[in-house]
C-alpha positions in Angstrom: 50.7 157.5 124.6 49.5 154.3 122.7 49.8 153.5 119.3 46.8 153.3 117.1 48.4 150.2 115.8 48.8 148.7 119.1 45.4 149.6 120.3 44.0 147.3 118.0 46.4 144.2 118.6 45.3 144.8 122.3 41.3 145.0 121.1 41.6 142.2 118.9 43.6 140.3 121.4 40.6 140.5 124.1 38.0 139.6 121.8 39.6 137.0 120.6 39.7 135.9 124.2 36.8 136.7 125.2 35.2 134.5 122.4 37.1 131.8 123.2 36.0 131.4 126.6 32.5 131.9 125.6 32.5 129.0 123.3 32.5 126.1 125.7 29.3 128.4 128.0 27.4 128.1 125.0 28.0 124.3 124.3 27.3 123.3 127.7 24.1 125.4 127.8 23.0 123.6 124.3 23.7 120.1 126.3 21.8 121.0 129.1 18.6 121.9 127.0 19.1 118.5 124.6 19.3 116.6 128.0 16.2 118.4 129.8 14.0 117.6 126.3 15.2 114.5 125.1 12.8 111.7 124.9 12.6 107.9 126.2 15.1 106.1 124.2 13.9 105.1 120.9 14.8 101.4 121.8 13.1 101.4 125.0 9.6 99.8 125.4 6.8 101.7 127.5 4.0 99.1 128.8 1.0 100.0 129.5 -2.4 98.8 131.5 -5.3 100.5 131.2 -9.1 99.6 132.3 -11.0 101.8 130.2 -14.8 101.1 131.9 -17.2 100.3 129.7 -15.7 101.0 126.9 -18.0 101.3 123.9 -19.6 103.6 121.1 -20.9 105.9 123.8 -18.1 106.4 125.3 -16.6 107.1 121.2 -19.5 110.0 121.2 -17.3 112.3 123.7 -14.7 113.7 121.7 -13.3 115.3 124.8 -13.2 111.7 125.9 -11.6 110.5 123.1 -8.8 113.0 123.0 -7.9 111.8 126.6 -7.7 108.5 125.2 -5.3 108.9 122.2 -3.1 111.1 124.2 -2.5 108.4 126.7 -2.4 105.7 124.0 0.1 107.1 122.2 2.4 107.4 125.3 2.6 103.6 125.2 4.4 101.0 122.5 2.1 98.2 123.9 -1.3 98.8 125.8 -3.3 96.2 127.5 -6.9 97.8 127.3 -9.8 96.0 129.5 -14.0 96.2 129.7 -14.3 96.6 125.8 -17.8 96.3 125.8 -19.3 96.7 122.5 -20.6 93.8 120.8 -20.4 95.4 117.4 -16.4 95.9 117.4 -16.8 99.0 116.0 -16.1 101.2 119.2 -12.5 99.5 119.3 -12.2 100.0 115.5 -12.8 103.4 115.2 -10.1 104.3 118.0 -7.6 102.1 116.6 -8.3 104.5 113.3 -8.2 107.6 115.4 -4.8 106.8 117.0 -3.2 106.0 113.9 -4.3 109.2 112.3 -3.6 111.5 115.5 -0.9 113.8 115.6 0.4 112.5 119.0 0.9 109.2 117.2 3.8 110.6 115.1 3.1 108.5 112.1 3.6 105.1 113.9 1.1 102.4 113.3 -0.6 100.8 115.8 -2.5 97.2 115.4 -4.4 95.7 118.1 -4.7 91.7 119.1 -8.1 91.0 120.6 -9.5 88.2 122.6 -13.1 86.7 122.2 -16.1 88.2 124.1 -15.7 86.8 128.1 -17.7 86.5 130.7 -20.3 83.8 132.6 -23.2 86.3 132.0 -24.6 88.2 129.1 -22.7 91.0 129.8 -19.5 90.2 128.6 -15.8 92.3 127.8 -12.9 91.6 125.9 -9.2 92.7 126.3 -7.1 94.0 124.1 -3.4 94.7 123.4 -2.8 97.7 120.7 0.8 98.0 119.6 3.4 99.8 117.7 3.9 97.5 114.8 7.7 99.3 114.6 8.9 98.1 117.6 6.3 95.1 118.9 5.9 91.8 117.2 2.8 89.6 118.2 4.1 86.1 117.7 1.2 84.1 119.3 -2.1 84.3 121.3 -3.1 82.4 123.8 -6.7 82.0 125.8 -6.6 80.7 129.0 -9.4 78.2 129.2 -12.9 79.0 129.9 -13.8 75.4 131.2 -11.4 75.4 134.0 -13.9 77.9 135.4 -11.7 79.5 137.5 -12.4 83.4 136.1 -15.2 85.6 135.4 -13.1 86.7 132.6 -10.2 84.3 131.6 -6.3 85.7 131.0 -5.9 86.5 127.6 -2.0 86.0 127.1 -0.2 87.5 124.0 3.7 86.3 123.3 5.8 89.2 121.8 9.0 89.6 120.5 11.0 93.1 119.2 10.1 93.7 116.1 13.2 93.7 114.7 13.7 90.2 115.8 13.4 87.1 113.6 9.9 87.1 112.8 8.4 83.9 114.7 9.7 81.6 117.1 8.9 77.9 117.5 7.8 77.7 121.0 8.0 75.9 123.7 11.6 74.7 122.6 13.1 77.9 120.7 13.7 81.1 122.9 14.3 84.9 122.0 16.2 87.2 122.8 13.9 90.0 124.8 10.5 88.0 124.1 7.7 88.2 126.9 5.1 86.5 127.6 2.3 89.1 128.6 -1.0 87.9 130.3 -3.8 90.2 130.9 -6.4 89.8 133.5 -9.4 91.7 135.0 -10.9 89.9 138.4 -14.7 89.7 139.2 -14.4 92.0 142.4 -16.7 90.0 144.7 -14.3 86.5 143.7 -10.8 88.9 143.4 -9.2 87.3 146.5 -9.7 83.6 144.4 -9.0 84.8 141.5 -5.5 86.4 141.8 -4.6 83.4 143.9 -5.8 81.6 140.8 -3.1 83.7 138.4 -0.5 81.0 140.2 -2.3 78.3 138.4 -2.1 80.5 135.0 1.6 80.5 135.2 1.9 76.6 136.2 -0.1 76.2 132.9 1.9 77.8 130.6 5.3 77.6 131.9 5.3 74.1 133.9 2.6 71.9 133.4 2.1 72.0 129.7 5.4 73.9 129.1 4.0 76.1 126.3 6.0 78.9 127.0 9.6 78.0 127.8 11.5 79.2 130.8 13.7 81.2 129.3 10.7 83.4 128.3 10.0 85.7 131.4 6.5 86.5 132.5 4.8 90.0 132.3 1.4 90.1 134.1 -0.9 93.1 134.6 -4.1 94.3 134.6 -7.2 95.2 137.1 -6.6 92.8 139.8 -9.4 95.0 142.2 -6.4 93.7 144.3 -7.3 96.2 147.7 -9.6 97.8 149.8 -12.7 95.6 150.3 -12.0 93.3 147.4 -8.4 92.0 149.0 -8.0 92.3 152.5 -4.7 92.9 154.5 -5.4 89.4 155.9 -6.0 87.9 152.8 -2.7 88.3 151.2 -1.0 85.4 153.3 -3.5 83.1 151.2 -2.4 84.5 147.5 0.0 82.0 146.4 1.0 84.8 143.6 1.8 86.9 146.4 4.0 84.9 148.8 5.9 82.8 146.4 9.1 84.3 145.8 8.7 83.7 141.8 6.8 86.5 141.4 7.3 90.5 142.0 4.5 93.1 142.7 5.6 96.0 141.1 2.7 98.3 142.2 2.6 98.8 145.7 -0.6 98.5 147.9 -0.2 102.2 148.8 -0.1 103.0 145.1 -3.5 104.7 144.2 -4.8 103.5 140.9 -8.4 104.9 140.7 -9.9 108.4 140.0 -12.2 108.7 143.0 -10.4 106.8 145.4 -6.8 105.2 146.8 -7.6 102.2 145.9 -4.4 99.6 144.2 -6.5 98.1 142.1 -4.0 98.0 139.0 -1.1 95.8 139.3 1.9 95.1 137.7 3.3 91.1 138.0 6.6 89.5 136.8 8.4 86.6 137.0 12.0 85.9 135.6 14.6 88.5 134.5 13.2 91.9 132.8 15.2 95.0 132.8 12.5 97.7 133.3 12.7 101.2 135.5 10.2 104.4 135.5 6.6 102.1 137.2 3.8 104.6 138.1 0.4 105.2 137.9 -0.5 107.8 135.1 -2.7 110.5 136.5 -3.9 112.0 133.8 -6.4 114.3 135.5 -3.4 115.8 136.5 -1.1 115.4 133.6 -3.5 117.1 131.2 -5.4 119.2 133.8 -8.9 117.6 133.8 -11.8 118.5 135.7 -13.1 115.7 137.7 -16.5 115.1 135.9 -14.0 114.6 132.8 -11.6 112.7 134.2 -14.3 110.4 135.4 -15.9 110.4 132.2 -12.7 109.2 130.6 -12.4 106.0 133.2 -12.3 105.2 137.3 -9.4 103.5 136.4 -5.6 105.6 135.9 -3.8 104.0 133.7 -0.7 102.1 135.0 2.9 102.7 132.6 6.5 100.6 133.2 9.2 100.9 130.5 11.4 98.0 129.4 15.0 99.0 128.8 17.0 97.9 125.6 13.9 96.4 124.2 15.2 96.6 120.1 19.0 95.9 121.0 
């Protein structure tokens, strides 16, 4: 018979065991979880390009609309917005407000960098870049211009530096570690085959021509191009010199949908020169936040289009 004493020994003995090998189960479950919720990195940039359509105070009036909006805003450290329409300002105004004082915004403070009103007719737009102020650092503006008359709707170019980095650079001679130089563009559909071949002569401008931005300094271009279906031809691509220079990479593919209603690659993505980036796609967010399709219309015909930028506050 055995021992009360060394009944216990043998009881303790296994539990002891037993808890032992349980440990290391329970700290690789707890890793698994942190790794299946954890967040971009905190020094990573996320770009974004969105063509809101029409954007104005009507458009401010949905509040189903505007919730759309500031979730997808706030997904983003650096948004190129297009077709701000108001005239007043105060559309633009009162979502900058909104996205600063939304919850999904997590107490960051977004700023925004506007061009002037552009266009040849009465109905004109403006773009706009709205940034994290914590991690993006507008150094400079810069207007493509108007009299070369090459776009409905001229570039509107934005240099940008971590905003962690010395505060402002002298350009063209000085560079910077992880500055870009991001140009924004929508393209009158009817003239988009001209115009994107025309983005070539945007880059000559700044970079080798006039040398305002210096080399060193690569090249982020995005916005609506219209760049498929009727707009841009398969045949017409052999005659876009941003397309069939080797300088430049198309990040969006021509089978990459970009629009609500149809398959159409509208929204492209454009760099030249070194930029560590991963994670490109086209943000559906009728399906991300489980829209109907009158909403998600009502929102934009446009998806947004989202790249991050690796390492961009080391």
């Amino acid at each position: 018979m055995i021992s009360t004493s060394r009944t216990f020994l043998l009881t303790t003995s296994l539990l002891l065991i037993l808890s032992l090998l349980s440990y290391p189960v329970l700290t690789l479950n707890l890793s698994i979880i942190n790794k299946s919720t954890a967040k971009q990195s905190s020094t990573d940039l996320t770009y974004c390009s969105f063509n809101v359509q029409v954007f104005g105070q009507k458009k401010m009036q949905n509040n189903q609309v505007v919730d759309v909006l500031l979730k997808i805003l706030s997904q983003c450290d650096l948004t190129l917005i297009m077709e701000i329409r108001d005239a007043s300002g105060e559309a633009i105004k009162e979502l900058l407000q909104l996205l600063n004082e939304s919850k999904n915004s997590a107490g960051r403070k977004f700023q925004i960098s506007l061009s002037l009103r552009l266009g040849r007719t009465s109905s004109k737009e403006q773009y706009g870049y709205i940034y994290d102020s914590d991690k993006v650092h507008i150094n400079s503006t810069y207007q493509y211009p108007e009299d070369f008359d090459q776009f409905e709707r001229p570039p509107y170019s934005v240099l940008v530096l971590p905003s962690n980095s010395t505060r402002s650079i002298s350009l063209p001679n000085v560079a910077s570690k992880n500055a870009l130089f991001v140009s924004g563009i929508h393209t009158s559909p009817k003239a988009a085959v001209q115009e994107i071949d025309a983005l070539y002569d945007v880059y000559e401008y700044y970079y080798r021509k006039n040398r305002i931005i210096n080399s060193n300094i690569p090249w982020l271009l995005s916005g609506d191009f219209n760049a498929g279906c009727s707009y841009v031809k398969e045949s017409d691509w052999k005659g876009i010199r941003l397309r069939t220079d080797s300088t430049f990479k198309w990040l969006i593919k021509d089978d990459q949908g970009t629009m609500v209603k149809t398959k159409c690659p509208y929204d492209r993505f454009v760099i030249a020169g070194s930029i560590d980036y991963e994670k490109v796609q086209v943000v559906n967010f009728k399906e991300e936040y489980g829209l109907t399709q009158a909403l998600a219309e009502a929102v934009s015909d446009h998806f947004p289009i989202r790249m991050t930028i690796k390492n961009w506050l080391k």
